[in-house]
N, C-alpha and C positions, 0 to 999 in steps of 0.2 A: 504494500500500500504506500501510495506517494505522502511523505511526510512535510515535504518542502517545497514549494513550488514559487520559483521567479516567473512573472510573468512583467516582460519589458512592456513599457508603456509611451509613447511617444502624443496619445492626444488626439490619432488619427479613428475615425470610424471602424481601420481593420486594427489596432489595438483596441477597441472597444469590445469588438467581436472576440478577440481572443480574450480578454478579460471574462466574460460572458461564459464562456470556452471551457475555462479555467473555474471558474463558480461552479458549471454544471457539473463536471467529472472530475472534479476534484476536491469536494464538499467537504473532506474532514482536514484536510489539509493545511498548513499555515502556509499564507500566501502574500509574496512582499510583492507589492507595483515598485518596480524598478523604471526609473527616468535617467536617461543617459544626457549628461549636458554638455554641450558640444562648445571646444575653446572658442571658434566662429561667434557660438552666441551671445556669449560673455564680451568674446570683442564687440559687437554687434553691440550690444547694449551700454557697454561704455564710449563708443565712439558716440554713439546717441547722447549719451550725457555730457561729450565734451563739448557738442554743438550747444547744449544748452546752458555754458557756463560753469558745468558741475567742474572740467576743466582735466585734465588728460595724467594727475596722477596718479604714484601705485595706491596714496590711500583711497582715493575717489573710485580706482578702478575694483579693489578689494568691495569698496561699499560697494558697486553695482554688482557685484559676483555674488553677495549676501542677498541683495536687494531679487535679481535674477531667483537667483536659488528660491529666498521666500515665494514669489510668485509661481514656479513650477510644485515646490511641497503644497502650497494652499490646494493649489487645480487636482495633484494628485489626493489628499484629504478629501476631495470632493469626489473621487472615482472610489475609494477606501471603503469597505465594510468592518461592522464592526472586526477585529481579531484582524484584518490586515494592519501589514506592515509597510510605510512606503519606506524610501531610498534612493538621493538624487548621488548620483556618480559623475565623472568630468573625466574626456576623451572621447577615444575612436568608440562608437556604440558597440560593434561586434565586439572587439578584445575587452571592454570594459562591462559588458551583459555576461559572458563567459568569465571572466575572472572573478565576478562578483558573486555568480551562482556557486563556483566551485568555491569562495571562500566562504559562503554563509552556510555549503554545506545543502544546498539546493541536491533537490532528486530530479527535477525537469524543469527545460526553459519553456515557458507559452508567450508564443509572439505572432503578431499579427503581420501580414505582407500586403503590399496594395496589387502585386500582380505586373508591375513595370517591365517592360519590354525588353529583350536581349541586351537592345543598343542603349538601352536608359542604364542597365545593371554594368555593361561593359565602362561607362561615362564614369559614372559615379560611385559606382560599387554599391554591393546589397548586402547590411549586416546579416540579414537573411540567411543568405544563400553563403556565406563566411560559416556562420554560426553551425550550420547543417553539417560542412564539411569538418571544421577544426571543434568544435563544442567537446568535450570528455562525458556529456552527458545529453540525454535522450532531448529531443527540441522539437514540438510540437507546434507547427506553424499552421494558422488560423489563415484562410483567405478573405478577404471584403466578402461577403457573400449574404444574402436574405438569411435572415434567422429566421427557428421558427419562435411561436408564442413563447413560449415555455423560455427559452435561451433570451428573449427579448427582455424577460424578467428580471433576468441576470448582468443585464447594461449598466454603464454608471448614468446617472439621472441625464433626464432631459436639458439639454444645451452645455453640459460637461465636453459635450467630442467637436471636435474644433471640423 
């Protein structure tokens, strides 16, 4: 029986679905939403703040990385049931979902895929499709796809999926 289950969380409709995924067949299990944060969006959010005067140093850029952070833990607390666990991590998503599962001691990763094209996956890469091949442990990928009733139950609330 699965004891520990990551299911990575990005926000999107197919991490909603895998969440969903994860509620249903994995019901007795302790289940942490893992959010991966990507260096990009912390730069992203501090260059934002230098336009606005906040001003382009390391303490201004630490408070936006706190600042970031809080905003992703709150969204994840709003996808959370009671007995979940979230977890915001910083880096590449694939090696940082896999190293975190294998350190918290995780039995399976659940993660959502949107379906992107050869050429889109070739471009940019697919922690997906990483995670399938290198992961040390079993990874259960959920597609964008119609739920049925029953799985729809198991969504995080309405206007939570970006």
């Amino acid at each position: 029986m699965l004891q520990r289950v990551i299911i990575a969380v990005d926000f999107s409709p197919a991490s909603a679905a895998a969440l969903a995924v994860a509620r249903q067949h994995c019901p007795g299990a302790t289940k942490r939403l893992l959010y991966v944060m990507k260096p990009a969006e912390v730069a992203k959010s501090s260059a934002a703040g230098a336009f606005s005067g906040a001003g382009s140093s390391p303490l201004n850029a630490k408070a936006m990385r706190d600042s970031a952070e809080e905003q992703v833990r709150a969204q994840l607390q709003q996808w959370a049931e009671e007995g979940d666990e979230v977890a915001i991590v910083f880096g590449s998503a694939a090696e940082e979902i896999s190293r975190h599962a294998e350190e918290w001691g995780a039995d399976m990763i659940v993660m959502g895929t949107r379906g992107r094209s050869q050429i889109s996956n070739m471009l940019t890469g697919s922690a997906t499709e990483w995670l399938v091949r290198h992961a040390r442990l079993p990874v259960l990928v959920v597609h964008d796809v119609p739920l049925s009733d029953s799985m729809k139950e198991k969504l995080p609330p309405e206007g939570a999926v970006d």
